[in-house]
Backbone as a printed PyTorch tensor [residue, N CA C, xyz], in Angstrom:
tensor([[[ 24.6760,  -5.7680,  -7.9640],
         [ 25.3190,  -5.1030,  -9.0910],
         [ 26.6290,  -4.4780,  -8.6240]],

        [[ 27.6310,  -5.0770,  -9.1380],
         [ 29.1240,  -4.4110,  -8.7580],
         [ 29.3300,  -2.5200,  -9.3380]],

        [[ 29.8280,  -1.9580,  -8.5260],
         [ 30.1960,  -0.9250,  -8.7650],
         [ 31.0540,  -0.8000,  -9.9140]],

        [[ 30.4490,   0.3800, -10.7680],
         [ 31.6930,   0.6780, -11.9580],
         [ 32.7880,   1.7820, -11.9270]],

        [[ 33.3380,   1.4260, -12.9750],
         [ 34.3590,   2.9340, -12.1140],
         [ 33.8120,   4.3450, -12.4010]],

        [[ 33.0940,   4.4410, -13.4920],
         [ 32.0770,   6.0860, -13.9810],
         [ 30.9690,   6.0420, -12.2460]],

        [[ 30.5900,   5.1960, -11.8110],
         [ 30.0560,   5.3570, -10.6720],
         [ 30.7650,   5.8900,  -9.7640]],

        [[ 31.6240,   5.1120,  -9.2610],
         [ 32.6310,   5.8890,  -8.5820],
         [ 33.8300,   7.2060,  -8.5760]],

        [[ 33.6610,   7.2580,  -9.8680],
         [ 33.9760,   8.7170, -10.3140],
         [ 33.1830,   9.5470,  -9.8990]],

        [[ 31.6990,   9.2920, -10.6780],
         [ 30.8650,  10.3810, -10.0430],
         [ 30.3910,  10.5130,  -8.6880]],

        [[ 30.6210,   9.6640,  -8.0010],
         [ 30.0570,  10.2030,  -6.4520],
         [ 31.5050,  10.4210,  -5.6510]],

        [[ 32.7250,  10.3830,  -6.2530],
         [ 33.8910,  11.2310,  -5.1110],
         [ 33.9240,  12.4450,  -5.9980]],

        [[ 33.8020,  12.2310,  -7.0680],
         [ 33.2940,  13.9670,  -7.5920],
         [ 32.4980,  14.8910,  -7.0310]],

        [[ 30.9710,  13.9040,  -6.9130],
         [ 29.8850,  15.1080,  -6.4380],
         [ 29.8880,  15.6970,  -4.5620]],

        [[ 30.6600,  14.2900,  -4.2980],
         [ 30.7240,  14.3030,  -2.5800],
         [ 31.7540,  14.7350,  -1.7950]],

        [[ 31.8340,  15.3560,  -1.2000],
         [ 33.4160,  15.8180,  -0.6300],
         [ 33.4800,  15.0320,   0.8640]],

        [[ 34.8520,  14.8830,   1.1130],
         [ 35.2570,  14.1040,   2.0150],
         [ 34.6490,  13.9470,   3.3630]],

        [[ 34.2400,  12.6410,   3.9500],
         [ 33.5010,  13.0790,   5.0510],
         [ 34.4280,  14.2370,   6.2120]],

        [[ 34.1440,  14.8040,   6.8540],
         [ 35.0210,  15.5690,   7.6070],
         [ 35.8980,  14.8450,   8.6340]],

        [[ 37.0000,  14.9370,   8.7680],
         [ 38.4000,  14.3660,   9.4500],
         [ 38.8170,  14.9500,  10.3630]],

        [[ 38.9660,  14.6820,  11.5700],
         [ 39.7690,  15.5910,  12.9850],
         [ 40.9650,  15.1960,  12.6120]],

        [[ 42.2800,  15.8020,  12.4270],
         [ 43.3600,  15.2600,  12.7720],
         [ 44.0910,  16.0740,  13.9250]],

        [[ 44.7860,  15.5710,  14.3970],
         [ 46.2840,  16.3860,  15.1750],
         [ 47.4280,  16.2720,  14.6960]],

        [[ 47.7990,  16.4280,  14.2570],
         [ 49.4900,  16.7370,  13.2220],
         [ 50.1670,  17.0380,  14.6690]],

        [[ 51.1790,  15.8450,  15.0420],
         [ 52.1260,  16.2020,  15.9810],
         [ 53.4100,  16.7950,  15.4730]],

        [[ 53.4910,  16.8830,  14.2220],
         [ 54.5050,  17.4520,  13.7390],
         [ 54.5810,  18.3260,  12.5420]],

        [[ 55.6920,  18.8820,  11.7710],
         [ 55.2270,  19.3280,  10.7650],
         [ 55.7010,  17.8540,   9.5660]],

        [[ 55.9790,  16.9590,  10.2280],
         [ 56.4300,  15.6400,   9.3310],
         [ 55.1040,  15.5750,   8.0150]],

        [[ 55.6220,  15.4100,   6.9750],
         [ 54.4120,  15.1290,   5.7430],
         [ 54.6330,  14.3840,   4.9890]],

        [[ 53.6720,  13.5930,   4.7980],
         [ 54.0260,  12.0690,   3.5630],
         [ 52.6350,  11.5860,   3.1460]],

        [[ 52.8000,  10.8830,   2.3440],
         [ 51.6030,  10.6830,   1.3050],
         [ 51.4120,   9.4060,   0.9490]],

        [[ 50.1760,   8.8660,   0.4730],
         [ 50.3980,   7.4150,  -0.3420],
         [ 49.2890,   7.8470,  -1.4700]],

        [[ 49.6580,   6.2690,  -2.1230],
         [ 48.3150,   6.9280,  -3.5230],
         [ 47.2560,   5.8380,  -2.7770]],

        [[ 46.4820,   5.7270,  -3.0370],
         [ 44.9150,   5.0240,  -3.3930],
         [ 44.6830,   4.5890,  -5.0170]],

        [[ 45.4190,   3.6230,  -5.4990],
         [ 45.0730,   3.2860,  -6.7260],
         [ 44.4730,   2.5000,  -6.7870]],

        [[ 43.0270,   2.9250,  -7.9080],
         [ 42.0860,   2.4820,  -8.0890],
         [ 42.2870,   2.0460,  -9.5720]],

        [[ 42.1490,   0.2630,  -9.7770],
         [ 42.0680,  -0.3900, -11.6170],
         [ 41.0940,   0.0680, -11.6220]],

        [[ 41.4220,   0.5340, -13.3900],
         [ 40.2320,   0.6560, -14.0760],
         [ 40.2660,  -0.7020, -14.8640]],

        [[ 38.4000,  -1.3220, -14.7170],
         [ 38.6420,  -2.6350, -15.0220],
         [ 36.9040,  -2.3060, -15.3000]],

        [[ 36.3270,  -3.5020, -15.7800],
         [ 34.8340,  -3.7710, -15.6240],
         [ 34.4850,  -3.6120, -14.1140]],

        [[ 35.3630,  -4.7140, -13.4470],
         [ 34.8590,  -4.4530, -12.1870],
         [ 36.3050,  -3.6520, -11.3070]],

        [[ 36.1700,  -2.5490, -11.0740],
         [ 37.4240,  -1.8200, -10.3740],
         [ 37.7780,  -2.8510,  -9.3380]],

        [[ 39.0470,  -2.6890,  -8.9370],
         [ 39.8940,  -3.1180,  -7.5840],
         [ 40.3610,  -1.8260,  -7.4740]],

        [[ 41.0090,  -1.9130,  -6.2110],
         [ 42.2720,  -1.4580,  -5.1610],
         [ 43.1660,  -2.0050,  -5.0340]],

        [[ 44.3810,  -1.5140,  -5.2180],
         [ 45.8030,  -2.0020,  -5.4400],
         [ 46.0730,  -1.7400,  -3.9410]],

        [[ 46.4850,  -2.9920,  -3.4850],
         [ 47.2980,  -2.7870,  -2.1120],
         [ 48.4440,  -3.5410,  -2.0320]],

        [[ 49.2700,  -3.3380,  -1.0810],
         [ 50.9240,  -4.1910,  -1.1290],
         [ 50.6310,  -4.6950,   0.3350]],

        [[ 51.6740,  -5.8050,   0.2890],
         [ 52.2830,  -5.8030,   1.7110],
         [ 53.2830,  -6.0510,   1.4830]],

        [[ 53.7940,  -5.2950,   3.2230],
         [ 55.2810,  -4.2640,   3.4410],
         [ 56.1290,  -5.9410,   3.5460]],

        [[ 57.6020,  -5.4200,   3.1490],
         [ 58.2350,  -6.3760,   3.4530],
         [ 58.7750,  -6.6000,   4.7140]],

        [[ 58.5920,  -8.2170,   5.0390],
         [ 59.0060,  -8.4340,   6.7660],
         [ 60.2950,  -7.7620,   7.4540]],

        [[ 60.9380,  -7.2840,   6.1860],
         [ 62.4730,  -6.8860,   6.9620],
         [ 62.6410,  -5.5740,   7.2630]],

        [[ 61.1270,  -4.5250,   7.0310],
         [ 61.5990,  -3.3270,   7.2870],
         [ 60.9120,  -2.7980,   8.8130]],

        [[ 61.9360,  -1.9830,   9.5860],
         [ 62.1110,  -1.3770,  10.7150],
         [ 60.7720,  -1.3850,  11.4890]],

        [[ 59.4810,  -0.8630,  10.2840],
         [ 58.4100,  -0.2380,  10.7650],
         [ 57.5760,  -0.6230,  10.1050]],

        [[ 56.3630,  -0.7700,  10.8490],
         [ 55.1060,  -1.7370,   9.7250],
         [ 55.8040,  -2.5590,   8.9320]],

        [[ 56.5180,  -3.4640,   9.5140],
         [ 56.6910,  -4.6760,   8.4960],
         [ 55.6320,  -6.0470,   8.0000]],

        [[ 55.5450,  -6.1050,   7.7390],
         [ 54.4910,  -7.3200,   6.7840],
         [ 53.1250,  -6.6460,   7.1690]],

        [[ 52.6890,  -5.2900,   7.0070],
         [ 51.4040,  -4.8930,   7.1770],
         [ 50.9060,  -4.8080,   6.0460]],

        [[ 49.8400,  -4.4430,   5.2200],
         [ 49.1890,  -4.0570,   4.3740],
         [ 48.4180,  -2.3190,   3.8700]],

        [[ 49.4300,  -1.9020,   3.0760],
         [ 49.7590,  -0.6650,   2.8390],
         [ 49.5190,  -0.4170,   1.4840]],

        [[ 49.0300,   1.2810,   1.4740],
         [ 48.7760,   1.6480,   0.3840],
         [ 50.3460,   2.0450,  -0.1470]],

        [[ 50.8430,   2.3030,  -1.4270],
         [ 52.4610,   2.7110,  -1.4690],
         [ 52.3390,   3.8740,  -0.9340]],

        [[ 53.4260,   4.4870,  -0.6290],
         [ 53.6060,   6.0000,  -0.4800],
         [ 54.7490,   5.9520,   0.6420]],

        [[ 54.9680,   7.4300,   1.2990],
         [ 55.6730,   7.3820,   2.4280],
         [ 56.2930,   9.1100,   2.5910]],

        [[ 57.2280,   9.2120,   3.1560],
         [ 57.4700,  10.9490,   3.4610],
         [ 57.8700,  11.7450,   2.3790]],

        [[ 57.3900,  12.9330,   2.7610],
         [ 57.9900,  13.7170,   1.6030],
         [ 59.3260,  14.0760,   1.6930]],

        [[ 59.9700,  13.9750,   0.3180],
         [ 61.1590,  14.2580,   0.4350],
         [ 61.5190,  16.2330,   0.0330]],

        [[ 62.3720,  16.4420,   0.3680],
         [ 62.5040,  18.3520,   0.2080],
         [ 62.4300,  18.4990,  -1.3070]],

        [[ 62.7720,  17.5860,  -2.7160],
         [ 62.4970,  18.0320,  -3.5910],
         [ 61.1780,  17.7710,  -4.1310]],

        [[ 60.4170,  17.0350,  -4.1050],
         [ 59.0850,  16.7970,  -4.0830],
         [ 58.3780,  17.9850,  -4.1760]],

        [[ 57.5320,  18.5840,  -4.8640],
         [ 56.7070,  19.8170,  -5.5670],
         [ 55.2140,  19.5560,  -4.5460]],

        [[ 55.0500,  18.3320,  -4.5800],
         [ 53.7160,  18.3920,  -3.5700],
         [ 53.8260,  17.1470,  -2.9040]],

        [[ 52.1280,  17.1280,  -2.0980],
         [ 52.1440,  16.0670,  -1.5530],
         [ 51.8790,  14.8810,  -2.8150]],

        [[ 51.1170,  14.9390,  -3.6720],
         [ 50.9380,  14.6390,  -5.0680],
         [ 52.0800,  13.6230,  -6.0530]],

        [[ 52.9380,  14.7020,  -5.6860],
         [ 54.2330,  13.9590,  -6.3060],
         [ 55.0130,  13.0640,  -5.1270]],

        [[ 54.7580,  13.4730,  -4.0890],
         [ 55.3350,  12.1200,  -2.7930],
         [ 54.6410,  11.2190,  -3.1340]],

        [[ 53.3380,  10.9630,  -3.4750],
         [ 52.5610,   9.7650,  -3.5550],
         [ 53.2860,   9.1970,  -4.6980]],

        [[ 53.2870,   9.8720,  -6.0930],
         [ 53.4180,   9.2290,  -7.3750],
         [ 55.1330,   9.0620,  -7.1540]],

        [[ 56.0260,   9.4880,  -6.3860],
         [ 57.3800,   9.3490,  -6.6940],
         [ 57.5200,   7.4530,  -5.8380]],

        [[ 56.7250,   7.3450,  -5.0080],
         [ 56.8190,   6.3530,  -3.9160],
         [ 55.9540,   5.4610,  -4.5350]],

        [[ 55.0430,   5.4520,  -5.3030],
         [ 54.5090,   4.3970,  -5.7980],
         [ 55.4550,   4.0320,  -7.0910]],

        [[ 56.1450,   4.8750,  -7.2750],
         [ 57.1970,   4.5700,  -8.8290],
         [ 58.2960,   3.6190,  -7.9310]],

        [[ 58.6300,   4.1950,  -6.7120],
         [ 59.5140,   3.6300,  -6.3250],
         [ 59.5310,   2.0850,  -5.4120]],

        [[ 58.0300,   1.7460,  -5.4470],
         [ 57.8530,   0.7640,  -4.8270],
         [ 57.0290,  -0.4770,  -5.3170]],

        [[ 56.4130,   0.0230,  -6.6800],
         [ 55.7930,  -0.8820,  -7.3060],
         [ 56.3180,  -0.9220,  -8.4860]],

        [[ 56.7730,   0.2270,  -9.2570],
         [ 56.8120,   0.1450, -10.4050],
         [ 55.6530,   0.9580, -11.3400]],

        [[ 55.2620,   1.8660, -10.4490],
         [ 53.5210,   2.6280, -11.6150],
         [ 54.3360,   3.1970, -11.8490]],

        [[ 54.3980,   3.8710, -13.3750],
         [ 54.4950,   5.4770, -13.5680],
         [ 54.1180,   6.3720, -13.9160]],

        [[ 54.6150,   7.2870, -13.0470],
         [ 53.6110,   8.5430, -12.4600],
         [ 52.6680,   8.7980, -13.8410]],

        [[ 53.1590,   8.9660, -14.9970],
         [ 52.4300,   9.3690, -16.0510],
         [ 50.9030,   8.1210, -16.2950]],

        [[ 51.1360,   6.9190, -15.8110],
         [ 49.8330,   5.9790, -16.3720],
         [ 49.0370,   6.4990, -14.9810]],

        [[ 49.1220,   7.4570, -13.9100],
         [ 48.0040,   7.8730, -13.0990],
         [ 47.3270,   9.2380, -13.2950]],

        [[ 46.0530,   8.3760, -13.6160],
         [ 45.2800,   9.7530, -13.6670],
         [ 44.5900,  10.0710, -12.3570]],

        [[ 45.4240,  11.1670, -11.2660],
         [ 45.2570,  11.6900,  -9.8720],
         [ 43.4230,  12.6150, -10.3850]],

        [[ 42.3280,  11.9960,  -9.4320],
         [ 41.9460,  12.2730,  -9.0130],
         [ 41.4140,  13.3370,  -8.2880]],

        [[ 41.9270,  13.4780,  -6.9990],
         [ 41.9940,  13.7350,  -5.7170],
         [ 42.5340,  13.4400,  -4.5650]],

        [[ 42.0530,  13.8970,  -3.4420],
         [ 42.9130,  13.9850,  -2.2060],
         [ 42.0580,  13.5750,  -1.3640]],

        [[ 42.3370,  13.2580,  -0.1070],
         [ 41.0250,  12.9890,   1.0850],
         [ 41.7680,  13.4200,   2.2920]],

        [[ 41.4240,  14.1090,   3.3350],
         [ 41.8520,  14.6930,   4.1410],
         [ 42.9530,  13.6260,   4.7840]],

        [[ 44.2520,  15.0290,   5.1360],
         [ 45.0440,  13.6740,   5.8410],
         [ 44.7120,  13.3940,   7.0730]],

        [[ 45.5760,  12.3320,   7.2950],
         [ 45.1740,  12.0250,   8.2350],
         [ 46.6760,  11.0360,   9.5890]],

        [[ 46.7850,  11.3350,  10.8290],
         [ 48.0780,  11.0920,  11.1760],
         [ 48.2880,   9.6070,  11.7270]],

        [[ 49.3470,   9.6510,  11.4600],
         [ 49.9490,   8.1840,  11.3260],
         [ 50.2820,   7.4400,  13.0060]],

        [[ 50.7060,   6.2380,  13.1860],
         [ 51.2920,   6.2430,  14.2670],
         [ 52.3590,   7.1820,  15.0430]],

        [[ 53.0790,   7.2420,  13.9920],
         [ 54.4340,   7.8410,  14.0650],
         [ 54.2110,   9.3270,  13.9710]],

        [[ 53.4470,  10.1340,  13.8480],
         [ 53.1390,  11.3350,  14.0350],
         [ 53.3170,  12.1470,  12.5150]],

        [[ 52.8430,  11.2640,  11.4210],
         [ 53.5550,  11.5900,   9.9740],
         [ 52.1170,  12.1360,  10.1650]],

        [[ 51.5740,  13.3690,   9.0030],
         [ 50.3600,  13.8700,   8.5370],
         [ 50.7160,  12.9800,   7.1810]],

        [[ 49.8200,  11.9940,   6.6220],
         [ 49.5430,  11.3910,   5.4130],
         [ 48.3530,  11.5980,   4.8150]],

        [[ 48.6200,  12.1710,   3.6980],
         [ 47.6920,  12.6070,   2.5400],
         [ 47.5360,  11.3080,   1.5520]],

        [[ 46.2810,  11.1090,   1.3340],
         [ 45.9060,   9.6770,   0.5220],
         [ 45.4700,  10.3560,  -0.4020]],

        [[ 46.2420,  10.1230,  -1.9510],
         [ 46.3090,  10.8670,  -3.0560],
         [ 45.2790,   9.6270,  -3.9410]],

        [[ 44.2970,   9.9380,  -4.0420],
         [ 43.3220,   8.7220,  -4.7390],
         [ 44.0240,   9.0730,  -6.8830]],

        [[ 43.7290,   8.0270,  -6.8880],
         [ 44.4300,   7.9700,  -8.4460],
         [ 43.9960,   6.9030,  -9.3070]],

        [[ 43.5660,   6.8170, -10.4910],
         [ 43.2120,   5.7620, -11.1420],
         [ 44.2400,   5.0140, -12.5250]],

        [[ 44.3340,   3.7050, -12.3160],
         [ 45.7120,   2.9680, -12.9750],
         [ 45.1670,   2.2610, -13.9700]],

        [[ 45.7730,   1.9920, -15.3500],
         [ 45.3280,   1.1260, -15.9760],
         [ 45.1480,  -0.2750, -15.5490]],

        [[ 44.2390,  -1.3630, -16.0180],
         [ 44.1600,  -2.5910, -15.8230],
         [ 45.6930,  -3.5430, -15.7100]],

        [[ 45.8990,  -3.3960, -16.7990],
         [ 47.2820,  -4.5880, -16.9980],
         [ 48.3120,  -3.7470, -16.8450]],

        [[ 48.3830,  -2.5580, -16.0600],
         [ 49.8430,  -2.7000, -15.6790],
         [ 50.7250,  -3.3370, -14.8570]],

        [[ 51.9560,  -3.3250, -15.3520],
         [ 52.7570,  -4.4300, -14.8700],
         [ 53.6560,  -3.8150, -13.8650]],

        [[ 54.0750,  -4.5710, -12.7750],
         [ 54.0800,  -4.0470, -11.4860],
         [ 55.5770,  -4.4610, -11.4170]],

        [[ 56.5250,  -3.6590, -10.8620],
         [ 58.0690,  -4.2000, -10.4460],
         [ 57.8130,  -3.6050,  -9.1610]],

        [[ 57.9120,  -4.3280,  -7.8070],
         [ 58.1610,  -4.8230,  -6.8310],
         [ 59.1220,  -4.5320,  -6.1550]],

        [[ 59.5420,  -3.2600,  -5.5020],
         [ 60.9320,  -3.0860,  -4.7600],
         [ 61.3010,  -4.2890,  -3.6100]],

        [[ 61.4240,  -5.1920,  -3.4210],
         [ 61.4980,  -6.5000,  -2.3730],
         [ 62.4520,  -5.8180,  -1.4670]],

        [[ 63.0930,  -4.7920,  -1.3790],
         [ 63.5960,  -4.3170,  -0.0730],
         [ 62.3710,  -3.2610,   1.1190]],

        [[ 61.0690,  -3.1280,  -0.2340],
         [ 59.9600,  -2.5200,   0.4720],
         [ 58.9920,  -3.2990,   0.3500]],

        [[ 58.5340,  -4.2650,  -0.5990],
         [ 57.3520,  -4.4840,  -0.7000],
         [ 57.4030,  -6.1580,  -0.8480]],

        [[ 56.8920,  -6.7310,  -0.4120],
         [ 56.8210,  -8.0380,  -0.1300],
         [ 55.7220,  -9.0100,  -1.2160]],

        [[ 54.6830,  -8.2400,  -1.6160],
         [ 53.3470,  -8.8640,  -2.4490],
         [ 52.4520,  -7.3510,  -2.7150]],

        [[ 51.8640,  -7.3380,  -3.5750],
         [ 50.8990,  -6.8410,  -4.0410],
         [ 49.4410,  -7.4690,  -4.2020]],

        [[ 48.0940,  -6.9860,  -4.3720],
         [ 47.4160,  -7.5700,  -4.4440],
         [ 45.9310,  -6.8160,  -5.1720]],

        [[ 44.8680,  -7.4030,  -5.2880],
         [ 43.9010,  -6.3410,  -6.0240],
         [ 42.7400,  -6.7940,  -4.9690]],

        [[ 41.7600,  -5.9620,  -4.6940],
         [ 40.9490,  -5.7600,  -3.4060],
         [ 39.9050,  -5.2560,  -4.4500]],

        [[ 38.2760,  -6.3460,  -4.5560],
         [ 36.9480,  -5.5170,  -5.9230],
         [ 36.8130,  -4.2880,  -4.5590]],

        [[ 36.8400,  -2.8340,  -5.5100],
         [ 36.5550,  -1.6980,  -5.3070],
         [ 35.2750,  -1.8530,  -3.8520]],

        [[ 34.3630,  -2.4840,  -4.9530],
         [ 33.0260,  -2.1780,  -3.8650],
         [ 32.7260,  -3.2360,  -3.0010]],

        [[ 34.1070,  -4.2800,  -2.6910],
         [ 33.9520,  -5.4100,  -1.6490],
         [ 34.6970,  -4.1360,  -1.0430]],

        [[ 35.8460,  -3.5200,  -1.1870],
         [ 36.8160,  -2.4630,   0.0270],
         [ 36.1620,  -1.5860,   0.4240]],

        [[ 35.2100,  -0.7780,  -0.1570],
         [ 34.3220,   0.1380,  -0.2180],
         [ 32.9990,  -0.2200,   0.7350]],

        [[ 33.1410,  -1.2620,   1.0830],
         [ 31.5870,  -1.5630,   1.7090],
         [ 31.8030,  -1.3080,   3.0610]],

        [[ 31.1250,  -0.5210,   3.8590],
         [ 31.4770,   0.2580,   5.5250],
         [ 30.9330,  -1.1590,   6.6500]],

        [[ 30.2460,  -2.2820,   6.4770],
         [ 30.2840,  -3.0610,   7.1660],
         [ 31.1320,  -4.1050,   7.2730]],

        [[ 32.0770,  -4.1420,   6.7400],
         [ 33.2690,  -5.0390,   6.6520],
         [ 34.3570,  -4.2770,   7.7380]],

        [[ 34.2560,  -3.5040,   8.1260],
         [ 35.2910,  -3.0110,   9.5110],
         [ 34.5830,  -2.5800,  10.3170]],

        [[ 35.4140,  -3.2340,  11.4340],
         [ 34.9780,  -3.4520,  12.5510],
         [ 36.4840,  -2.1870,  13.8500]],

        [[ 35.8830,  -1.5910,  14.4950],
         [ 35.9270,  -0.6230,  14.9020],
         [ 37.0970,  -0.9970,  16.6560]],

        [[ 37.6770,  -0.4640,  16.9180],
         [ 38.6490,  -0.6620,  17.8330],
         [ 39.3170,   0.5020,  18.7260]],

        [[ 38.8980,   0.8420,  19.8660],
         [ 39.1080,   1.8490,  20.3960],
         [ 40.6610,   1.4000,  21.7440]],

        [[ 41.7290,   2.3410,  21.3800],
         [ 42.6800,   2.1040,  21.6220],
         [ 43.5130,   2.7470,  22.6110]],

        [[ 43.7320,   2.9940,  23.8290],
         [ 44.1130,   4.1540,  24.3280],
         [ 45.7860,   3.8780,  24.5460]],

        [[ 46.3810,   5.4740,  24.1870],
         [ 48.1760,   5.8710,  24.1120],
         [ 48.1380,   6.8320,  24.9210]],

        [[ 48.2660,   6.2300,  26.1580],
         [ 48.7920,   7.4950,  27.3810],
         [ 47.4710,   7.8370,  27.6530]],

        [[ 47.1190,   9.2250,  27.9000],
         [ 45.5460,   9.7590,  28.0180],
         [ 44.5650,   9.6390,  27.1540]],

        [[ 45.1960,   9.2850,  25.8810],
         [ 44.3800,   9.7950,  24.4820],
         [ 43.5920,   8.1350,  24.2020]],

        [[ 42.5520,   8.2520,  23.8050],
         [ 41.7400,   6.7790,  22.8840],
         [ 41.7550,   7.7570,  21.2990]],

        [[ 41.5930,   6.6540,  20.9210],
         [ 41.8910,   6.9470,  19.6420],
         [ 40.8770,   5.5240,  18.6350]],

        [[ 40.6690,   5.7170,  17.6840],
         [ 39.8980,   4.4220,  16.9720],
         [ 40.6780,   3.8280,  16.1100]],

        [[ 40.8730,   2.7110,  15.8830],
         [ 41.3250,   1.6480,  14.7690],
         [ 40.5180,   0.9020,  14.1090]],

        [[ 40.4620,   0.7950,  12.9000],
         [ 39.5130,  -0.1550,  12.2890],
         [ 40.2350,  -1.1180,  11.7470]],

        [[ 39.7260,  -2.3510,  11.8460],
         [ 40.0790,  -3.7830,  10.6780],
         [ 39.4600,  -4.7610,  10.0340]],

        [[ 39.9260,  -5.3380,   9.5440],
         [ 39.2130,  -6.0840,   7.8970],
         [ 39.9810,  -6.9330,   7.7330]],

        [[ 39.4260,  -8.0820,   7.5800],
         [ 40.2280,  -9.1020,   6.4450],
         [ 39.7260,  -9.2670,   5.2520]],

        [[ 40.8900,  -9.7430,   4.2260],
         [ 40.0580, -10.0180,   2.3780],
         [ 41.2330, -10.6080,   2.0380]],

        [[ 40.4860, -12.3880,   2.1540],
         [ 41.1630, -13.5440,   1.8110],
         [ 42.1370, -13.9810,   2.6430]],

        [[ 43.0350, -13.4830,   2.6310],
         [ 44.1350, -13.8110,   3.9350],
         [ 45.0290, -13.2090,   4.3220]],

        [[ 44.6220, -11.2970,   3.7780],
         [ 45.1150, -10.1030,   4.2760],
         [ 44.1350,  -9.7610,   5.4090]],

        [[ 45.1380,  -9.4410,   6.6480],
         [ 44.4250,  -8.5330,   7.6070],
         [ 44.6880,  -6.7130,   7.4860]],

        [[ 43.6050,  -6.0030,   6.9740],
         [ 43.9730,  -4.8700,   6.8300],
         [ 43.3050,  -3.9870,   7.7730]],

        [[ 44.1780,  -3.0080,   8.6300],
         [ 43.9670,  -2.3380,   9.9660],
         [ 44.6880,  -1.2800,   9.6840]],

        [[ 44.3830,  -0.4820,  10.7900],
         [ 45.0960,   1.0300,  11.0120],
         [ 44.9690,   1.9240,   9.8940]],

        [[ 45.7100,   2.8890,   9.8700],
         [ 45.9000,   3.8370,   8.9700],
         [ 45.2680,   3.2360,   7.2600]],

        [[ 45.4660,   2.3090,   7.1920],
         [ 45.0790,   2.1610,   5.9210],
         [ 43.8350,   1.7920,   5.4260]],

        [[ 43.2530,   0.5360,   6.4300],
         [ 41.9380,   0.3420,   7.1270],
         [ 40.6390,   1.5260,   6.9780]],

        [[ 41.7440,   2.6190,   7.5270],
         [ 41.0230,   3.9010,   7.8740],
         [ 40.7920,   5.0680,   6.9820]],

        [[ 41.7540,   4.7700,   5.7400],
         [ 41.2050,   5.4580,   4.6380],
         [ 40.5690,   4.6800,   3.8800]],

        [[ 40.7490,   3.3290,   3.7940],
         [ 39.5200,   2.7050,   2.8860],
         [ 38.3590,   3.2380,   3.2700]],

        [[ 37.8940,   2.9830,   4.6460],
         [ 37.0590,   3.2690,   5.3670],
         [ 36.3960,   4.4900,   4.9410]],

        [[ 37.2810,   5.6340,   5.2280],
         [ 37.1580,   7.1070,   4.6820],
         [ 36.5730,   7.0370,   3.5470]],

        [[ 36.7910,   6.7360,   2.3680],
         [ 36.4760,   6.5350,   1.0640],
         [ 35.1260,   6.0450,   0.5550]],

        [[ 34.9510,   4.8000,   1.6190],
         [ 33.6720,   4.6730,   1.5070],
         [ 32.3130,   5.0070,   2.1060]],

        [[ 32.5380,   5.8960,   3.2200],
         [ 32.2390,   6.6510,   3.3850],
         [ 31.8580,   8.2420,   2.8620]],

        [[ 32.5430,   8.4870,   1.9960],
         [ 32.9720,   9.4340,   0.7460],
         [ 31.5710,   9.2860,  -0.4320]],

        [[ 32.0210,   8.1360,  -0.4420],
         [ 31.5280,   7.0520,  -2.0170],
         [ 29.8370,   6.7190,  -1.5680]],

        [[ 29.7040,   6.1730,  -0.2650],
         [ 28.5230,   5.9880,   0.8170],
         [ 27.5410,   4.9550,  -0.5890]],

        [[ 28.6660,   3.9160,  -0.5820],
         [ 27.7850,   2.9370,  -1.2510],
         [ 26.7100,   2.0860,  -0.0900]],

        [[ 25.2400,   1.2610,  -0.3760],
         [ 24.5920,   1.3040,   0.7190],
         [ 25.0590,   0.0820,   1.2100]]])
């Protein structure tokens, strides 16, 4: 039985985030959303980055990215960066919640702003950021045995990575790791 989205409403409602260690190497702060279709059967909206940019290029990313100084929250970094990279707007998301941040390669603290999108919205594509979009069923992303676990060491420190493939996206790292988070959250069996 596929997960619905009133299901998954109610258990990141009733459940609070599993608990998160982070280290914030900086005071750097940025955000992405977690948009979740509302559909019969929910997806996850994910992109991949376009090959031509500096950093994580052709990875598979939730939108988002740093906060900028006029930005009111982390909230509005998510919804200003998903306006600016897909085309949502901010008004068709109904925000959710938050899930602990959590730090990036680059030493960013990223807050994953979970949010729910209508079905047929129609997506414009920044192609200087975003390369493809795609929809991921909720409770195929959501399922905790589909990543597989990767322990990584930077200098003294190990650290864990998780990854996944779905279809002929490889999805790892940071993003990997809040799906992960989530379903964990959600603790579908």
């Amino acid at each position: 039985m596929a997960l619905t989205l009133e299901q998954f409403l109610s258990r990141f409602m009733l459940q609070p985030p599993v608990g998160v260690t982070t280290r914030v190497m900086s005071g750097r702060r940025a955000a992405v959303l977690v948009p979740v279709i509302d559909s019969a059967q929910p997806g996850l909206l994910l992109t991949r980055r376009s090959a031509q940019l500096r950093k994580h290029a052709g990875q598979v990313a939730f939108p988002g990215g740093m906060q900028d100084a006029t930005d009111t929250s982390l909230i509005h970094t998510a919804l200003r960066e998903a306006h600016e990279e897909v085309g949502i707007d901010p008004q068709q998301v109904q925000v959710i919640g938050v899930l602990p941040p959590v730090t990036s390669s680059t030493g960013f603290a990223v807050t994953p702003v979970v949010g729910i999108i209508p079905r047929d919205l129609a997506l414009h594509l920044n192609p200087d950021e975003v390369e493809s979009a795609f929809t991921m069923p909720l409770d195929e992303a959501l399922r905790l045995s589909r990543y597989s676990g990767l322990t990584l060491r930077r200098g003294h420190r190990q650290h864990q990575v998780w990854l996944s493939w779905y279809e002929d996206y490889f999805i790892w790292g940071m993003t990997a790791g809040i799906i992960r988070a989530l379903g964990q959250q959600i603790a579908l069996p």
